[in-house]
RODRENLO-386361 format. One line per field, with one value per atom (N, C-alpha, C): residue number from 1; residue in three letters; x, y, z; atom name. Coordinates in steps of 0.2 Angstrom, whole numbers. Example, Ala and Ser with C-alpha at 12.3 -4.5 7.8 and 13.67 -1.06 7.14 Angstrom:
BEGIN
i c(1 / 1 / 1 / 2 / 2 / 2)
aa c(ala / ala / ala / ser / ser / ser)
X c(66 / 62 / 66 / 64 / 68 / 64)
Y c(-28 / -22 / -16 / -11 / -5 / 0)
Z c(39 / 39 / 39 / 35 / 36 / 39)
at c(N / CA / C / N / CA / C)
//
This chain:
BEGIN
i c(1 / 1 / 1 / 2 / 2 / 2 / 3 / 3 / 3 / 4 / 4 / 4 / 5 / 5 / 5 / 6 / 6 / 6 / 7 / 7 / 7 / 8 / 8 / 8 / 9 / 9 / 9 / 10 / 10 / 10 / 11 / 11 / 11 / 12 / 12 / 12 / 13 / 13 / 13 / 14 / 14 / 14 / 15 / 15 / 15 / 16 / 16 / 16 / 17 / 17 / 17 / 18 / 18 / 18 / 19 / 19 / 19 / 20 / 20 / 20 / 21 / 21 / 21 / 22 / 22 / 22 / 23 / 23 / 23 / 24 / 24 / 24 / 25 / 25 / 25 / 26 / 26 / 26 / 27 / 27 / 27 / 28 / 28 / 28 / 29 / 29 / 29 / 30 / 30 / 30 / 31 / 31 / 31 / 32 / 32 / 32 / 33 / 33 / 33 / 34 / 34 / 34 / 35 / 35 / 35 / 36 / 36 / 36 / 37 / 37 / 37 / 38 / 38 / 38 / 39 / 39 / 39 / 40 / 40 / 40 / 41 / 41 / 41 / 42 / 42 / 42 / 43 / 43 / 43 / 44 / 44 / 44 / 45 / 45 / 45 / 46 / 46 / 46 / 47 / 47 / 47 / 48 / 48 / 48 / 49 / 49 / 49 / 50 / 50 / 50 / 51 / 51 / 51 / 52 / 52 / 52 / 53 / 53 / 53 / 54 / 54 / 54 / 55 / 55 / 55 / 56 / 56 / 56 / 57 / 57 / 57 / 58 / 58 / 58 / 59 / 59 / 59 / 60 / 60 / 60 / 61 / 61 / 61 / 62 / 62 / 62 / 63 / 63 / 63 / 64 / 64 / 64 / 65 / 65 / 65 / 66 / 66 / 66 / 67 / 67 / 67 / 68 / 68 / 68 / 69 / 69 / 69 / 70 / 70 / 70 / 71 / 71 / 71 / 72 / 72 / 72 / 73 / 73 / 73 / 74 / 74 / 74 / 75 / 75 / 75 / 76 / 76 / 76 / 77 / 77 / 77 / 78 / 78 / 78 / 79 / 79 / 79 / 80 / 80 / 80 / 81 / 81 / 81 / 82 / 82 / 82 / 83 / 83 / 83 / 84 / 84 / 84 / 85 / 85 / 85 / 86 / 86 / 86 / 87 / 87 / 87 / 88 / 88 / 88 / 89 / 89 / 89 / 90 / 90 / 90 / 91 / 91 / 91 / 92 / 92 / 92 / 93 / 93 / 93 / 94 / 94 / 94 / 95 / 95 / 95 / 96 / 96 / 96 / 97 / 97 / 97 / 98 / 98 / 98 / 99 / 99 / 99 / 100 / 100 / 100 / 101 / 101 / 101 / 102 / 102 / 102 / 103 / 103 / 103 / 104 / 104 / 104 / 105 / 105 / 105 / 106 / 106 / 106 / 107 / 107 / 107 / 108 / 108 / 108 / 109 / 109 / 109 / 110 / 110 / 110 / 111 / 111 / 111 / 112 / 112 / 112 / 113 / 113 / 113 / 114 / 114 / 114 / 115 / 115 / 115 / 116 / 116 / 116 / 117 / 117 / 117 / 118 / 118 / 118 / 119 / 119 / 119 / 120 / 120 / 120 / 121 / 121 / 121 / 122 / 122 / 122 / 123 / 123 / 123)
aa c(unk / unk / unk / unk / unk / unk / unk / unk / unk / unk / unk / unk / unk / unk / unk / unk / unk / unk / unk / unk / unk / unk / unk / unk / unk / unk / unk / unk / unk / unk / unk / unk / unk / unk / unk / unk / unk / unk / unk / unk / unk / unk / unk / unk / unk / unk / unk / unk / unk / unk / unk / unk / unk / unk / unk / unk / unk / unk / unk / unk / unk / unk / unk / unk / unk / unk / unk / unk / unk / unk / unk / unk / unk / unk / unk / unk / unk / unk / unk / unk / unk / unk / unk / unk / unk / unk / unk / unk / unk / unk / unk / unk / unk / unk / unk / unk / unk / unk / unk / unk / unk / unk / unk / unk / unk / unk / unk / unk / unk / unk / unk / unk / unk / unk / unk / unk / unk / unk / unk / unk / unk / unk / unk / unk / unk / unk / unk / unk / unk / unk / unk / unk / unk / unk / unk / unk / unk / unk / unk / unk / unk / unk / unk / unk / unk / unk / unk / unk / unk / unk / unk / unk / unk / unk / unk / unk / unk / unk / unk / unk / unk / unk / unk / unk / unk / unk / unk / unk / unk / unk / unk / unk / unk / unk / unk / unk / unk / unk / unk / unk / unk / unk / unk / unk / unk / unk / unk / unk / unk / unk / unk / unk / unk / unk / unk / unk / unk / unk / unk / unk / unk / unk / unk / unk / unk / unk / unk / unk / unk / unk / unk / unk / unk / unk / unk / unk / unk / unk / unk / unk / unk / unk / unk / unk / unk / unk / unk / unk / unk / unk / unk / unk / unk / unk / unk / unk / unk / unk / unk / unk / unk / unk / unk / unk / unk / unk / unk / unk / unk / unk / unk / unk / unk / unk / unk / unk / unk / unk / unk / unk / unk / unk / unk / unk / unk / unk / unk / unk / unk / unk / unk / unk / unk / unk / unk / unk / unk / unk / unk / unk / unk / unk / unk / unk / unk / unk / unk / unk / unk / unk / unk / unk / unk / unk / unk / unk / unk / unk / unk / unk / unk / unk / unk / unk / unk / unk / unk / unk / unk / unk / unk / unk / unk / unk / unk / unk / unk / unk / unk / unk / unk / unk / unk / unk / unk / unk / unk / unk / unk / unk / unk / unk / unk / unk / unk / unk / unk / unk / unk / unk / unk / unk / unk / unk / unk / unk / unk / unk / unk / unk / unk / unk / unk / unk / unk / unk / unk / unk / unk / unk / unk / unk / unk / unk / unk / unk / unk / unk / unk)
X c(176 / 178 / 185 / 188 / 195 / 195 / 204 / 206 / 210 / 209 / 212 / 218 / 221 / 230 / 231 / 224 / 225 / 223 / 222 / 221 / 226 / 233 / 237 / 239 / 236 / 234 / 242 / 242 / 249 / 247 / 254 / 255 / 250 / 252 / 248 / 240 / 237 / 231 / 228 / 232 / 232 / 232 / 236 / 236 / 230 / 227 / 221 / 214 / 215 / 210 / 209 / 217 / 214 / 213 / 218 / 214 / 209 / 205 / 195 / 195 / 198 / 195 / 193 / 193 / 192 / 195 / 192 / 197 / 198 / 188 / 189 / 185 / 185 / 181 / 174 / 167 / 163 / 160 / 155 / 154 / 154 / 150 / 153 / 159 / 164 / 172 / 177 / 174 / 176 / 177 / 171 / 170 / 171 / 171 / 170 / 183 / 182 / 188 / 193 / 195 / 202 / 199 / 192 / 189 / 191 / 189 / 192 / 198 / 204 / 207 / 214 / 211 / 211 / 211 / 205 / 205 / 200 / 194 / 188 / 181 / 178 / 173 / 169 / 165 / 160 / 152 / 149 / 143 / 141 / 139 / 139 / 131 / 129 / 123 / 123 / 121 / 123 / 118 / 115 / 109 / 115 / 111 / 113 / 119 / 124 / 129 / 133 / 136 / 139 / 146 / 146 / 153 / 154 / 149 / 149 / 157 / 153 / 159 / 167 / 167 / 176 / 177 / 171 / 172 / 173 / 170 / 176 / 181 / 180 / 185 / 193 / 192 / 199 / 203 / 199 / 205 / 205 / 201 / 203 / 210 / 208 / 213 / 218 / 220 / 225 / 228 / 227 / 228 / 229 / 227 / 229 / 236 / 241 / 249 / 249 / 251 / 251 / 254 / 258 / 262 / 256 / 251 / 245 / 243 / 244 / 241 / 233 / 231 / 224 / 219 / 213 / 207 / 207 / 207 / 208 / 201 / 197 / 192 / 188 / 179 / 175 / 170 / 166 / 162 / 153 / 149 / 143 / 137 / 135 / 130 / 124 / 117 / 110 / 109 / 113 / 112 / 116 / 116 / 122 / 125 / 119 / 122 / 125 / 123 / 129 / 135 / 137 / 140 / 148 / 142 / 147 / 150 / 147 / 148 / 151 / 150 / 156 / 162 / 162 / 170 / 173 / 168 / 170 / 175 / 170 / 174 / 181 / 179 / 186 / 192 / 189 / 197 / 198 / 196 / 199 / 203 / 199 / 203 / 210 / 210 / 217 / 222 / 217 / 222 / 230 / 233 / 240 / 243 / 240 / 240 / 243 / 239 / 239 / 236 / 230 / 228 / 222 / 219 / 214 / 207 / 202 / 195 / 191 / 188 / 182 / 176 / 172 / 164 / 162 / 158 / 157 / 148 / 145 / 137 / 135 / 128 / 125 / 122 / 122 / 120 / 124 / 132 / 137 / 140 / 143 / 148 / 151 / 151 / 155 / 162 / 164 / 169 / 175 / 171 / 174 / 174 / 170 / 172 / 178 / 179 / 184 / 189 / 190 / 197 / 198 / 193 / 198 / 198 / 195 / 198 / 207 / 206 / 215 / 219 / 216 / 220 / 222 / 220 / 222 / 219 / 215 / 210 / 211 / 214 / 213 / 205 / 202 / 195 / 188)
Y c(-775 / -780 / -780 / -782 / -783 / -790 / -790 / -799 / -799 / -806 / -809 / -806 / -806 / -804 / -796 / -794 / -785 / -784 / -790 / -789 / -792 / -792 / -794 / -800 / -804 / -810 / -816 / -820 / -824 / -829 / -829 / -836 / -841 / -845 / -853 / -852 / -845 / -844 / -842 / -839 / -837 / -843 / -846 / -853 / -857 / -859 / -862 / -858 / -852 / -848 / -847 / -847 / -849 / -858 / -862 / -869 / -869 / -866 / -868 / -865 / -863 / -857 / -851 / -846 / -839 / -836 / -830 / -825 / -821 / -817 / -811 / -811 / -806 / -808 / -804 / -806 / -805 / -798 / -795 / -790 / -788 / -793 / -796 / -797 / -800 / -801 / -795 / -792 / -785 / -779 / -781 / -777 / -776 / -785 / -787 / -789 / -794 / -794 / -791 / -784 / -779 / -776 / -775 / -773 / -780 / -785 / -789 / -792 / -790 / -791 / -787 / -780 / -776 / -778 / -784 / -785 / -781 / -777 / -774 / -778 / -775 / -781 / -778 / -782 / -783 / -785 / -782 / -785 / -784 / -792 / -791 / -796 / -794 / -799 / -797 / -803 / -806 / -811 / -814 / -818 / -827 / -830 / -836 / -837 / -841 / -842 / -835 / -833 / -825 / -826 / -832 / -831 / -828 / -828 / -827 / -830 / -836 / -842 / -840 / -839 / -834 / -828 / -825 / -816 / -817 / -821 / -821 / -826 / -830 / -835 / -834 / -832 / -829 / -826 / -821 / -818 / -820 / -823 / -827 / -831 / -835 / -839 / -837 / -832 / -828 / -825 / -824 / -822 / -826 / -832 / -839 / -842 / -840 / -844 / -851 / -854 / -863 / -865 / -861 / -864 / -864 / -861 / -863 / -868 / -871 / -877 / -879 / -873 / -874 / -871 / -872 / -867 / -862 / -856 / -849 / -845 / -850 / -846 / -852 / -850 / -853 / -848 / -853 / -852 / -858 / -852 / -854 / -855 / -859 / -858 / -862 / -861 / -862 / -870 / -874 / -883 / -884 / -892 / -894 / -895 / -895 / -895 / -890 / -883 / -876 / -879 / -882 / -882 / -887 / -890 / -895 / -893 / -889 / -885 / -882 / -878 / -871 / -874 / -879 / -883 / -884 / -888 / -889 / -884 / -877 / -874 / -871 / -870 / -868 / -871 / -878 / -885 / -883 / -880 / -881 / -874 / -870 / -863 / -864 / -868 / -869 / -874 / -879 / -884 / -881 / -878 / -876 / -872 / -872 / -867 / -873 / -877 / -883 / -881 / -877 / -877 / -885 / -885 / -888 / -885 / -888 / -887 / -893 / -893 / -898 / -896 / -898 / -896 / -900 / -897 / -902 / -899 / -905 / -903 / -909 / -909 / -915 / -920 / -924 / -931 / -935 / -933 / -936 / -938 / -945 / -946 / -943 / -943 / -938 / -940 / -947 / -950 / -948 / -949 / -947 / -938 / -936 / -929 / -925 / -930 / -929 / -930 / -936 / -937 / -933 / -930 / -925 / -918 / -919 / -911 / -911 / -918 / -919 / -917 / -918 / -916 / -907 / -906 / -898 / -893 / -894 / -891 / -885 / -877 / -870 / -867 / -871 / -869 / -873)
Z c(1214 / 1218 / 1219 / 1225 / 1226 / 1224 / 1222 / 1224 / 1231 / 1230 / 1239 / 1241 / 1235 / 1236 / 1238 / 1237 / 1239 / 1246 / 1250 / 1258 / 1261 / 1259 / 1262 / 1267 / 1263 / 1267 / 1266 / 1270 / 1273 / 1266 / 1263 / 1256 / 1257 / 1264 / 1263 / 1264 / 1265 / 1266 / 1258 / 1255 / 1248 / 1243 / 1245 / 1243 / 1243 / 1248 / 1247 / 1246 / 1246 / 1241 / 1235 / 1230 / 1226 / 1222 / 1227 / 1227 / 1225 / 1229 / 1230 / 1224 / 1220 / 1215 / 1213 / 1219 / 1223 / 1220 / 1215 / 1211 / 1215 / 1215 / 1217 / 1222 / 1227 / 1234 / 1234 / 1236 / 1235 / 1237 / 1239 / 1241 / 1250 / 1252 / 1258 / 1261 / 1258 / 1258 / 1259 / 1254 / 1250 / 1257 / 1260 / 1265 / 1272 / 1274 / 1280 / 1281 / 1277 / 1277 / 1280 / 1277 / 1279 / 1288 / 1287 / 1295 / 1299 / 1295 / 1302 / 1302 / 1299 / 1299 / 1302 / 1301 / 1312 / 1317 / 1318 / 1324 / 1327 / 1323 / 1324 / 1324 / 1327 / 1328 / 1321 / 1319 / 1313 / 1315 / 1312 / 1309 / 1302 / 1298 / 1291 / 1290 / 1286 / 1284 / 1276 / 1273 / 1266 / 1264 / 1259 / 1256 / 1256 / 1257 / 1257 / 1250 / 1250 / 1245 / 1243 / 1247 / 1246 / 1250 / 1253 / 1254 / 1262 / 1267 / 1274 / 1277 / 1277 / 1278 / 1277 / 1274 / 1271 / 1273 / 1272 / 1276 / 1282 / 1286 / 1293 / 1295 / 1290 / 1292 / 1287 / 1283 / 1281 / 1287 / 1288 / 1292 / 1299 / 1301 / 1306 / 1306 / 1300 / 1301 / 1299 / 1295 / 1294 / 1302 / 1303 / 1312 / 1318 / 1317 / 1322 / 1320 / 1325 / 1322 / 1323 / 1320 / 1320 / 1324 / 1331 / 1335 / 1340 / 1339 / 1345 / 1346 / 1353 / 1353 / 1359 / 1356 / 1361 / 1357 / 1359 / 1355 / 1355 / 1350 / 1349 / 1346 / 1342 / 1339 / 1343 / 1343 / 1343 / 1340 / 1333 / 1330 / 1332 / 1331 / 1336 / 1330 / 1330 / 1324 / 1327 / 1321 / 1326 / 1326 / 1318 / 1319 / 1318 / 1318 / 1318 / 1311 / 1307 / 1298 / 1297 / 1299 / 1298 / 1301 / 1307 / 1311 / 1307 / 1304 / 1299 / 1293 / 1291 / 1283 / 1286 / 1291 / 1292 / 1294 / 1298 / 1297 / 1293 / 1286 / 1279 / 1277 / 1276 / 1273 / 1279 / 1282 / 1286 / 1285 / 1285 / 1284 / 1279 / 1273 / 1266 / 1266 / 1270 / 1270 / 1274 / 1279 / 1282 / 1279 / 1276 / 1271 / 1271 / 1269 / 1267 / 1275 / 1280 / 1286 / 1289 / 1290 / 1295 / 1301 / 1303 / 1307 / 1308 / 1313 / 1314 / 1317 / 1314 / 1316 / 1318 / 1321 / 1326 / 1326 / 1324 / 1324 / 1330 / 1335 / 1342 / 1341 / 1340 / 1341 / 1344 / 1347 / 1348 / 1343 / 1348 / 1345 / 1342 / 1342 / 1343 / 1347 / 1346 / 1354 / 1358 / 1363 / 1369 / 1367 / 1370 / 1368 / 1364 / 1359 / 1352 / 1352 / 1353 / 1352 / 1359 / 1364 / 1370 / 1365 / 1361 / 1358 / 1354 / 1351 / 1345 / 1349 / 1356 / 1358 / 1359 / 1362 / 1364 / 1360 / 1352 / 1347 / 1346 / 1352 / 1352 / 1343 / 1341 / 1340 / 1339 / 1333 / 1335 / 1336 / 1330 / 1330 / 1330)
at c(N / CA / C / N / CA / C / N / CA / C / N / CA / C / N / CA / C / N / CA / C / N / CA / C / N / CA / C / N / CA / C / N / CA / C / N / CA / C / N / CA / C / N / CA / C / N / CA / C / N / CA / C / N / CA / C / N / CA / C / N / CA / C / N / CA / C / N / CA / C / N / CA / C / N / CA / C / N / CA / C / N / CA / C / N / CA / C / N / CA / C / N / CA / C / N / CA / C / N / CA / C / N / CA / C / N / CA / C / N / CA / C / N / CA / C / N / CA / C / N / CA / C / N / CA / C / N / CA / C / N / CA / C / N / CA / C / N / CA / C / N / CA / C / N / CA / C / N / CA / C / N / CA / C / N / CA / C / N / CA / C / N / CA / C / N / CA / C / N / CA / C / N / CA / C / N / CA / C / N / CA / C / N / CA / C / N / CA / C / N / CA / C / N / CA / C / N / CA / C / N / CA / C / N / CA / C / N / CA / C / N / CA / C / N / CA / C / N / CA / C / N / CA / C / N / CA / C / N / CA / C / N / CA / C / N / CA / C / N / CA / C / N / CA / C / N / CA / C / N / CA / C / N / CA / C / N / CA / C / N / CA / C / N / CA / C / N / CA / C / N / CA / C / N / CA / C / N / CA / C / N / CA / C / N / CA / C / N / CA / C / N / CA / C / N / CA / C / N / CA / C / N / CA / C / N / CA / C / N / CA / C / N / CA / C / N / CA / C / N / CA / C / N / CA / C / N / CA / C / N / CA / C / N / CA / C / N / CA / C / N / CA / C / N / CA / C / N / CA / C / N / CA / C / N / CA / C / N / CA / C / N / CA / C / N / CA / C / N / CA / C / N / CA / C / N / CA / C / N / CA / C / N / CA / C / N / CA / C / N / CA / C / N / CA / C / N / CA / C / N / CA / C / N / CA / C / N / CA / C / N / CA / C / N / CA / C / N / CA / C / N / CA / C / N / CA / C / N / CA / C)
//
């Protein structure tokens, strides 16, 4: 297995990886990461709890500059409970980045979900 530090990844991103606790990257990580971190498209499948959520979101957000002020990634998931978990994890991977994430699904205020688009949003 690799550690995080051997994909050359930006400090404040390294930073909140090993915050969460993250030593070594998973098999999925392992693999998926340095390819997307090219800038290569990917397709990965992985058993539930393997660490998905990070294998494309690390390098994502490694890749998004924080002088962006407009949406740059859009993640698509099938309910709205993934939809909110993968935000979870994503905020916490950005934590030290300062980007932002918004989860927009149904059966939430429109309203409300207008006002945090203003908030300029990267993902």
């Amino acid at each position: 297995m690799s550690t995080f530090a051997e994909f050359g990844l930006e400090p404040k991103v390294l930073q909140a990886i090993t915050e969460l606790g993250f030593e070594e990257a998973t098999p999925i990580q392992s693999k998926s990461i340095p390819i997307a971190l090219t800038g290569s498209d990917l397709i990965g499948q992985a058993q539930t709890g393997t660490g998905k959520t990070a294998a494309f979101g690390i390098p994502l957000i490694n890749k998004i500059p924080t002088s962006e002020d407009r949406i740059v990634a859009l993640i698509m998931t099938p309910t709205r409970e993934l939809a909110i978990q993968v935000a979870e994890e994503i905020g916490k991977l950005t934590r030290f980045k300062g980007l932002r994430t918004l989860p927009i699904y149904g059966g939430q205020e429109i309203g409300r979900q207008i006002r945090a688009l203003k908030k300029h949003p990267q993902i």
